[in-house]
C-alpha positions as CSV (number, residue, x, y, z in Angstrom):
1,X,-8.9,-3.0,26.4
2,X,-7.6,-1.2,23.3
3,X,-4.6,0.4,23.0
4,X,-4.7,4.0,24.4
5,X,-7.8,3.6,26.5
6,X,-5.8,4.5,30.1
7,X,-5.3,7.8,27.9
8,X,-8.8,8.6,29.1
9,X,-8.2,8.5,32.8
10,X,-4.6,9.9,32.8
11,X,-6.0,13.2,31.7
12,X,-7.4,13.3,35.0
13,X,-5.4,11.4,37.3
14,X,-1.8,12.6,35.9
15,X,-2.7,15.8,34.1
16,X,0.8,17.5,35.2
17,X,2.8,14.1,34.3
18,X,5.3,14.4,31.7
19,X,4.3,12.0,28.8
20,X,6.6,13.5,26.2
21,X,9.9,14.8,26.7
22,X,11.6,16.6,23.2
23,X,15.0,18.1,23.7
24,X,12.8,21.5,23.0
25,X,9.9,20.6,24.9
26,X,7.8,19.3,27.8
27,X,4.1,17.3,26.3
28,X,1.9,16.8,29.9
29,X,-0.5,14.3,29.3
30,X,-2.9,16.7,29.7
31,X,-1.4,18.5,26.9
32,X,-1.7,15.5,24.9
33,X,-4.8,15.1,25.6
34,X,-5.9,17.9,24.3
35,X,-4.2,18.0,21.1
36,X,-5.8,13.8,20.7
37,X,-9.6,15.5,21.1
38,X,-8.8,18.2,18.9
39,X,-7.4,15.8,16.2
40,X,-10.4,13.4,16.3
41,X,-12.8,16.1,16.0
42,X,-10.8,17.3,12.9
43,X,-10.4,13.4,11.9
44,X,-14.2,12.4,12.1
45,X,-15.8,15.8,10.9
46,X,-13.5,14.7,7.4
47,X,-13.4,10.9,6.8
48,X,-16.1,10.1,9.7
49,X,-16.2,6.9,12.3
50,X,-15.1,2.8,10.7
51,X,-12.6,0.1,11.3
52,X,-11.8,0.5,7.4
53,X,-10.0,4.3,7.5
54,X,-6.7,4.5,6.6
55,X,-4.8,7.5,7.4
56,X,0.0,7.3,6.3
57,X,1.5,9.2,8.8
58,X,4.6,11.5,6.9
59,X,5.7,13.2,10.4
60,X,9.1,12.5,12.0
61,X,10.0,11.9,15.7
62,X,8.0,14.6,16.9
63,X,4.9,14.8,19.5
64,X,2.7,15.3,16.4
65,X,3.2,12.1,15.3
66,X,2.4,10.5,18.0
67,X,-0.3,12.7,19.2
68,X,-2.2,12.2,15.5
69,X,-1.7,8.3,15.7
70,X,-2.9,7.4,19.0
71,X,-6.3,9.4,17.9
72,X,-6.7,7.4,14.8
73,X,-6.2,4.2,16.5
74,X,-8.5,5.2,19.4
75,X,-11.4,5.6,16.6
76,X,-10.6,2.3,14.8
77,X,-8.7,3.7,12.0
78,X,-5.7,2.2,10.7
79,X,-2.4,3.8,10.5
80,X,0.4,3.5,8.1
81,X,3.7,5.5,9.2
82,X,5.9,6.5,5.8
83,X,9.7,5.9,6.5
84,X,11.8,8.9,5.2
85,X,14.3,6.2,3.8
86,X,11.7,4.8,1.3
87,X,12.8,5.8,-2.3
88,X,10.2,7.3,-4.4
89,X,9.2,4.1,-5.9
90,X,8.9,2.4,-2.9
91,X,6.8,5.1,-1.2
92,X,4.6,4.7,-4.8
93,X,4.2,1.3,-3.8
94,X,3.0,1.7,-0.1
95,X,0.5,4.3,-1.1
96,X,-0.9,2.8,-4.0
97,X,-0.9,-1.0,-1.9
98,X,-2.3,0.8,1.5
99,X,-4.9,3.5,-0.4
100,X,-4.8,6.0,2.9
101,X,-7.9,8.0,3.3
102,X,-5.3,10.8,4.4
103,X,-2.0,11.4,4.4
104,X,-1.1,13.6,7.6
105,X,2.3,15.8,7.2
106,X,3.7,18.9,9.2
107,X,1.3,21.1,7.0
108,X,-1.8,18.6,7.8
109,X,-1.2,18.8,11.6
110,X,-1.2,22.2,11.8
111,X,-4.8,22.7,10.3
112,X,-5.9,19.5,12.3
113,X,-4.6,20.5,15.4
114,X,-6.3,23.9,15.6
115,X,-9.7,21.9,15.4
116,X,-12.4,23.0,18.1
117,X,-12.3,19.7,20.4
118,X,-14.5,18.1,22.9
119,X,-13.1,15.2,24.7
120,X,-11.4,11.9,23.6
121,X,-13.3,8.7,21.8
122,X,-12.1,5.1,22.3
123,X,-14.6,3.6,19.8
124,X,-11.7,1.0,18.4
125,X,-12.3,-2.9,19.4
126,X,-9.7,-4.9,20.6
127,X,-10.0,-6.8,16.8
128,X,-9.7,-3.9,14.7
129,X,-6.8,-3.2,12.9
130,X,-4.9,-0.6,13.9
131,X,-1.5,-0.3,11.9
132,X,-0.2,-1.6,8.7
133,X,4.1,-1.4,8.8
134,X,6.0,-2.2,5.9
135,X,8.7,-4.5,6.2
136,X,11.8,-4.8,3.1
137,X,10.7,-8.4,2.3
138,X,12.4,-11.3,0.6
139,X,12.6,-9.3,-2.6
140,X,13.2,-5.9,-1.1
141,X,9.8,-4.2,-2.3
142,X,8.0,-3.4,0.9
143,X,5.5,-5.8,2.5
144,X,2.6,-4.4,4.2
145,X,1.5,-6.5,7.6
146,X,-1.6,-6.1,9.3
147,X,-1.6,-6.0,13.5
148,X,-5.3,-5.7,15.9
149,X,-5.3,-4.1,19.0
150,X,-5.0,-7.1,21.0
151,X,-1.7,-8.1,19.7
152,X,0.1,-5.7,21.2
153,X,-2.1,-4.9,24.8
154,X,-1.6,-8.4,25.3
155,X,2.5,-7.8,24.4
156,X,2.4,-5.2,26.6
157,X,0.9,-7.6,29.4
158,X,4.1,-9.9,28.7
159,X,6.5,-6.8,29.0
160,X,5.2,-5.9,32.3
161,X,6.2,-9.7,33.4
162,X,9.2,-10.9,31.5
163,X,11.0,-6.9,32.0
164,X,9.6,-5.7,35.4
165,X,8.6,-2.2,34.0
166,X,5.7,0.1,35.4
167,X,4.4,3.4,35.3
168,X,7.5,5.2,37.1
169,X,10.1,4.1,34.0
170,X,11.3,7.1,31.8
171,X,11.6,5.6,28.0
172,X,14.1,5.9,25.6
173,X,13.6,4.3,22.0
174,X,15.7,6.4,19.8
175,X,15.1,4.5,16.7
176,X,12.8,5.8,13.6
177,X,8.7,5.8,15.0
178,X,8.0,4.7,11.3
179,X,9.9,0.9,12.3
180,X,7.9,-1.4,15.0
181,X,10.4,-1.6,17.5
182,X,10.5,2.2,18.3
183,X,6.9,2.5,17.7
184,X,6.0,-0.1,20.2
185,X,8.2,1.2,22.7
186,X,6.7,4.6,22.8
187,X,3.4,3.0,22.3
188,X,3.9,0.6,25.6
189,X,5.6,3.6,27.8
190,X,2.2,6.2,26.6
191,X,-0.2,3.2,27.2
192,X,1.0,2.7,30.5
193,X,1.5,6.6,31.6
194,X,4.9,6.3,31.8
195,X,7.0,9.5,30.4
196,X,8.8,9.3,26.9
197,X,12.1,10.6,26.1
198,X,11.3,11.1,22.2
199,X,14.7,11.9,20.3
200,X,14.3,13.7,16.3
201,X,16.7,11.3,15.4
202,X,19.8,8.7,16.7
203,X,22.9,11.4,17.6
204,X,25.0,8.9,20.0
205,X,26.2,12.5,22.3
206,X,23.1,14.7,22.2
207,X,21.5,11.0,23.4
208,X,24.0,10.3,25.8
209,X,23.8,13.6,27.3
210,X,19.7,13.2,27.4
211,X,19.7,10.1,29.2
212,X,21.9,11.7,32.3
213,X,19.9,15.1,32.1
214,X,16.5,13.3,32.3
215,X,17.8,10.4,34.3
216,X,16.0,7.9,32.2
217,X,16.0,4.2,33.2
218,X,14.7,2.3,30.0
219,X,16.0,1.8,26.7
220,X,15.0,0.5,23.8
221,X,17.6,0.0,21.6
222,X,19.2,-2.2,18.8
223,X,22.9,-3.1,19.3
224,X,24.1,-0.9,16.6
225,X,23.5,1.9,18.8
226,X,24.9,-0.1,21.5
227,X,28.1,-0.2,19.7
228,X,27.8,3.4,18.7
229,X,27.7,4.6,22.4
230,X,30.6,2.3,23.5
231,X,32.6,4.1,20.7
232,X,31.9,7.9,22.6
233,X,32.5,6.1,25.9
234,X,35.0,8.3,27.6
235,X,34.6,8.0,31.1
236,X,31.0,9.0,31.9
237,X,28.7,6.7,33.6
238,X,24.5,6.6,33.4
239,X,22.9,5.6,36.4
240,X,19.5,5.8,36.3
241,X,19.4,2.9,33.5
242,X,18.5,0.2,35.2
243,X,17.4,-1.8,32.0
244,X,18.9,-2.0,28.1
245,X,16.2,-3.9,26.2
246,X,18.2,-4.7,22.7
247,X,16.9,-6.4,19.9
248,X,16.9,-6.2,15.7
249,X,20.2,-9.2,16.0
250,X,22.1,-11.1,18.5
251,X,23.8,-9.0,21.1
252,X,27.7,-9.3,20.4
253,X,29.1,-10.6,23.4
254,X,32.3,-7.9,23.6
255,X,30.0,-4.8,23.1
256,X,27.6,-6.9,26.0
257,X,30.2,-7.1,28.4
258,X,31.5,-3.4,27.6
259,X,28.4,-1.4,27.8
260,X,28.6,-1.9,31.6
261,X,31.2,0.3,31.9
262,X,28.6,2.8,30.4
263,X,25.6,1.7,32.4
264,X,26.7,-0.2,35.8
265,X,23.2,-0.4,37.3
266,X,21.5,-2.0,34.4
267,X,20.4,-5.4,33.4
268,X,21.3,-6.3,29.8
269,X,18.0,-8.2,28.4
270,X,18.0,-9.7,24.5
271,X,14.8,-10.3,23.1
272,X,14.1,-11.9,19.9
273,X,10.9,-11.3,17.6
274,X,9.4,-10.2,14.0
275,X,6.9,-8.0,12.9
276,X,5.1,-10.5,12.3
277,X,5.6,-12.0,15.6
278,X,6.0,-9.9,18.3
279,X,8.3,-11.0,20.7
280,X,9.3,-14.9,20.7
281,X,12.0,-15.4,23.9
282,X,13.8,-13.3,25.7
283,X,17.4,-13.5,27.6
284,X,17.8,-11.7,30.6
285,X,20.9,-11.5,33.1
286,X,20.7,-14.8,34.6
287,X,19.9,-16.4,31.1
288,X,23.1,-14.7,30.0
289,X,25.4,-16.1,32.5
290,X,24.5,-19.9,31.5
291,X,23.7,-19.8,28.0
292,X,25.1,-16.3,26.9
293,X,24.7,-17.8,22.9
294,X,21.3,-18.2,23.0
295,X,18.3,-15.8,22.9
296,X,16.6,-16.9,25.9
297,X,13.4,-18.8,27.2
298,X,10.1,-18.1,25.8
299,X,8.7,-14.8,26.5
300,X,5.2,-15.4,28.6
301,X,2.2,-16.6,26.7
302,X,4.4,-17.4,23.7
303,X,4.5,-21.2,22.8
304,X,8.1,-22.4,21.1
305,X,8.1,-25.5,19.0
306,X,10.8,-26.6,16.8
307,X,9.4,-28.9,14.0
308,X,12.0,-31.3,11.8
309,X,11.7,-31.4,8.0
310,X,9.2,-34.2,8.0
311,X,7.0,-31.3,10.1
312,X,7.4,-33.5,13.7
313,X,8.4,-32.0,16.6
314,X,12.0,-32.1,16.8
315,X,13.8,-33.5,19.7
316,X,16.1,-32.3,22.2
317,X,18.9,-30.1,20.4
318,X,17.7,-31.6,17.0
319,X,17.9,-28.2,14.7
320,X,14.8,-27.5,12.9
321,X,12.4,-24.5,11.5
322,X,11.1,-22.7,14.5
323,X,7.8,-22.0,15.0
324,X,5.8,-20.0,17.6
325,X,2.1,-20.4,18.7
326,X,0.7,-17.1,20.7
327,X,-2.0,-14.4,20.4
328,X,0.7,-11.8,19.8
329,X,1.3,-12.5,16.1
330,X,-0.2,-10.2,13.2
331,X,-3.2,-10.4,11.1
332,X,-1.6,-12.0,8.1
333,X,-0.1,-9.6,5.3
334,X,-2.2,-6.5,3.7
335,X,-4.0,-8.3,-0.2
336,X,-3.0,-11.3,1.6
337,X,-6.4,-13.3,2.8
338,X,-4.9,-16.2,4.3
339,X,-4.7,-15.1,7.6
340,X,-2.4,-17.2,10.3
341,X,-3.8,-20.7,11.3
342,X,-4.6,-21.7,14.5
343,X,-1.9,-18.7,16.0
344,X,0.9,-20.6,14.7
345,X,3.7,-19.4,12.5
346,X,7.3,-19.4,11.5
347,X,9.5,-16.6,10.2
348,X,11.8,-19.2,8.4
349,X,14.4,-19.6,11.4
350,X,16.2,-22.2,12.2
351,X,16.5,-23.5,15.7
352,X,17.2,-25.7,18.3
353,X,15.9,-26.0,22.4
354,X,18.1,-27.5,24.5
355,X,17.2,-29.5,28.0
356,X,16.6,-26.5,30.0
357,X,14.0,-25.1,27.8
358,X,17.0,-22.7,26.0
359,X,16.5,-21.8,22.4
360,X,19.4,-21.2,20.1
361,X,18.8,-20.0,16.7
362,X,21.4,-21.5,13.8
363,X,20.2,-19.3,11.6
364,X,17.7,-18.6,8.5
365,X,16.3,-20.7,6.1
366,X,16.8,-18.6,3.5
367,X,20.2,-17.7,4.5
368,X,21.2,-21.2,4.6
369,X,24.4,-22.3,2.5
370,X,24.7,-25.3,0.7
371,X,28.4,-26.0,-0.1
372,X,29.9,-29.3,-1.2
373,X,26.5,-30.5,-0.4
374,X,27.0,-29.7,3.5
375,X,24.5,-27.4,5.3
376,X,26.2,-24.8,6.6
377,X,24.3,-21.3,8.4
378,X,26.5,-17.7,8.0
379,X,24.8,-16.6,11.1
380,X,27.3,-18.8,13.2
381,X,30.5,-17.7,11.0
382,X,29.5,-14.3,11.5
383,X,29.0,-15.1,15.8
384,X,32.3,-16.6,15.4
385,X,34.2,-13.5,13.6
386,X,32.5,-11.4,16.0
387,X,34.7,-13.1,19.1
388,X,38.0,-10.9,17.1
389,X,38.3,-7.7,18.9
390,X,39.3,-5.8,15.7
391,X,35.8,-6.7,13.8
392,X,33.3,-4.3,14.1
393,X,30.6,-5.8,11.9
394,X,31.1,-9.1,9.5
395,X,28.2,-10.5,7.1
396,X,28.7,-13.9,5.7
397,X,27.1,-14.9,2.5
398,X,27.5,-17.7,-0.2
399,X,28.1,-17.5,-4.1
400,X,27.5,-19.6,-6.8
401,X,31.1,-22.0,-7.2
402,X,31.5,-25.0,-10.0
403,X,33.1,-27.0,-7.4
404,X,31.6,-26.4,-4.2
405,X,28.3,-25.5,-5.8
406,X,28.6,-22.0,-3.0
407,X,31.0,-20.6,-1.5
408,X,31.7,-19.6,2.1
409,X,32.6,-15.6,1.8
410,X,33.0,-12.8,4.1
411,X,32.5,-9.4,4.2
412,X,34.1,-7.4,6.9
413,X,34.2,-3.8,8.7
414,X,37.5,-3.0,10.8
415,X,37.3,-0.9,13.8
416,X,39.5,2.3,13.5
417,X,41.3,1.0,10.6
418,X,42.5,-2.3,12.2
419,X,42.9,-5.6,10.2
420,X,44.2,-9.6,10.4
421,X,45.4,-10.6,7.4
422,X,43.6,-13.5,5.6
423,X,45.8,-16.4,6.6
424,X,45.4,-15.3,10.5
425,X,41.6,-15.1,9.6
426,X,41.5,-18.8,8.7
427,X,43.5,-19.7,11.6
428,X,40.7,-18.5,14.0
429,X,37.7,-19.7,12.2
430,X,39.4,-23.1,12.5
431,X,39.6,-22.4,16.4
432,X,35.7,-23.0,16.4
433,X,34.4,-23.9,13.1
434,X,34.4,-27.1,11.1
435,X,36.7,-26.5,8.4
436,X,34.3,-26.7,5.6
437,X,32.6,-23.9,7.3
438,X,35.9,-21.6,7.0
439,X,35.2,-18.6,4.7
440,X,37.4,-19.0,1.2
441,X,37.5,-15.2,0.6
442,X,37.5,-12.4,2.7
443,X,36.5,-9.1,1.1
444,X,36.9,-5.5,3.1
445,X,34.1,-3.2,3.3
446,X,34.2,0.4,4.6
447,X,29.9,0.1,6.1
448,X,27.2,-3.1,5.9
449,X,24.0,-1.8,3.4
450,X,21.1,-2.1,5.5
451,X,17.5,-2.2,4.7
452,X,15.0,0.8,5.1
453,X,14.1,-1.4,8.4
454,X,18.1,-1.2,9.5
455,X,18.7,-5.3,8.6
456,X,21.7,-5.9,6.7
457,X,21.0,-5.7,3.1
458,X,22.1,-9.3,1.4
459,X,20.7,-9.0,-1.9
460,X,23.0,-5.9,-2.4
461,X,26.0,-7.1,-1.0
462,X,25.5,-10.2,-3.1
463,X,25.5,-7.9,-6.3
464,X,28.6,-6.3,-4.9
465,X,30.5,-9.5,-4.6
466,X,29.1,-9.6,-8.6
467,X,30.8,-6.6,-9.2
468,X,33.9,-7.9,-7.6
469,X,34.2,-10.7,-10.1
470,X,34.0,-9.2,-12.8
């Protein structure tokens, strides 16, 4: 199976089924169809048929986009979406890294999609490539990735089990298509001729207002937007969710809890992953209830092992690097020829699994502080923080200190202008936190820099504490 192959039959069996829903327009997957022949005609009369064509896709949240991407995949081609975020030197960089055969835009589609058609190839293998996505990296420059069919039909299998969806589900994944997390939603819900709610872009009350009108019942979401729909709560209520699917950082236990007031049908599911990974666990409802800190169980066919720094297998609640083993991960990175041994790999975070099989990450490697020689990990300052109603968002971050070699500091966001001055601030880290874990500064900022991939931006909030000392 590759992915996009039930496309074949769904022409047939569900012509009049909605497959795309726009706030403008209906796509039948008959429609789409259509439009996928026409584009592969166009698409193999130019560059012709092999695993090694690379078309970028510059289109936005729009049908087009994933009309022309589904037909390059279904030939074997390999598909790099451009994110509208990159700066010109960065989109210099994924071109000239990637080398597309094509670059399809707005203009593009319009020729392509006027193309006399016949009917719709699936010539792809399950081992072929079929997208490169650029994640920000450890030095900011985008990394390309490399991901086969199979990697994501045999997610898919594992969604199906771990989130009870099916065919009947209406999506909504109202994130960028040019990020993985969006893109495999509407990937999974097209794959499994389901019907797509495809926003142009995240507006919380035009959103909102979609998900009653076309009574959707999944979302894919990250808990920024979460947060950003408990803000415009008011007193409506969504029915017809009957799942929230969140991932990109832990769920924040206040906005958890709140969102039901929002969506009282629908069970709140974490899931944890990487690009490079797929998913790793998962934390559904009854998860939540007993071990609401943790991110969950494995999710199925993924193997979990925590290894120590001698590279054993760490024991019971002993903290170590995580690392997963499962035929969902990626293909190794692109100019990158060592590919992933034996299906095992770690994304540098740190973990522990308790006696029930829980897994409870402590936080990144490469986040990791080292102050007065102690080991301590921001990611559980930060949870902590998070526990004061008045904190909206909080990053924690170490900087370079004679004495304690780095130093604890936070950065915070207040909700609607609320504050705790710095001495109450201590006070409550030392409620839960080991004292040489306490922040020593606390710094105010009006928003948290993110990444082109919506992950909070370190390196520049590092050169902003910098600036600050100066």
């Amino acid at each position: 199976m590759i992915i996009g192959q039930p496309l074949l039959t769904y022409k047939d069996s569900q012509p009049n089924k909605p497959a795309i829903i726009t706030n403008s327009r209906i796509v039948t997957y008959q429609d789409m169809t259509i439009h996928i022949a026409s584009i592969q005609s166009y698409l193999m009369s130019k560059l012709g048929t092999g695993s090694e064509i690379r078309i970028a896709l510059k289109l936005g949240n729009e049908p087009a986009f994933l009309e022309t991407y589904f037909a390059a995949i279904l030939l074997g081609y390999q598909v790099i979406p451009i994110d509208p975020k990159w700066t010109k030197a960065e989109l210099e960089h994924v071109l000239d890294s990637s080398r597309p055969n094509l670059i399809v835009n707005s203009h593009v589609y319009q020729e392509i999609i006027s193309h006399p058609s016949t009917s719709i190839e699936a010539i792809a293998t399950p081992l072929d490539i079929f997208y490169i996505g650029f994640t920000s990296g450890s030095t900011g420059t985008p990394k390309g990735f490399k991901r086969h069919h199979q990697s994501w039909t045999d997610s898919f299998a594992g969604c199906t089990e771990a989130f009870e969806l099916n065919s009947h589900d209406i999506y909504s994944a109202p994130g960028p298509l040019c990020h993985s997390l969006s893109l495999f939603a509407a990937t999974y819900a097209i794959h499994t001729g389901a019907t797509l709610l495809l926003s142009e872009k995240f507006q919380v009350l035009e959103l909102l207002q979609s998900l009653v009108t076309e009574r959707v019942t999944v979302l894919f979401v990250v808990p920024t937007m979460l947060q950003a729909m408990i803000n415009e709560l008011e007193t409506r209520q969504i029915p017809s969710v009957t799942r929230i699917l969140s991932s990109g950082a832990k769920w924040n236990l206040s906005t958890k809890d709140s969102i039901r007031e929002l969506f009282p049908y629908a069970e709140r599911i974490e899931y944890y992953g990487a690009s490079e990974t797929s998913f790793i666990t998962y934390l559904n409802e009854a998860g939540y209830l007993v071990k609401p800190q943790s991110v969950g169980k494995a999710f199925p066919g993924v193997e979990v092992i925590v290894r120590n720094k001698d590279g054993k297998e760490a024991n019971v609640n002993e903290v170590g690097l995580l690392y997963i083993r499962s035929t969902m991960i990626f293909s190794g990175y692109l100019h990158d020829e060592e590919q992933p041994a034996l299906n095992e790999i770690t994304v540098g975070d740190l973990a522990y699994i308790d006696e029930e099989g829980y897994i409870t990450l402590v936080g990144r490697e490469k986040n990791m502080i080292i102050s007065g020689g102690l080991n301590i990990y921001p990611e559980e300052i930060e949870l902590h923080l998070k526990k004061l109603q008045s904190i909206e968002e909080v990053v924690v971050t170490g900087i370079e200190d004679d004495y304690w070699g780095e130093k604890v500091v936070a950065f915070i966001k207040w909700k609607h202008n609320q504050n705790i001055n710095e001495e109450n601030l201590k006070k409550h880290c030392l409620t839960g936190l080991a004292a040489f874990k306490c922040p020593k500064a606390f710094y105010e900022i009006k928003d948290v820099p993110l990444t082109s991939s919506g992950k909070v931006d370190r390196k520049k909030l590092f050169n902003n504490i910098l600036e600050l000392r100066k």
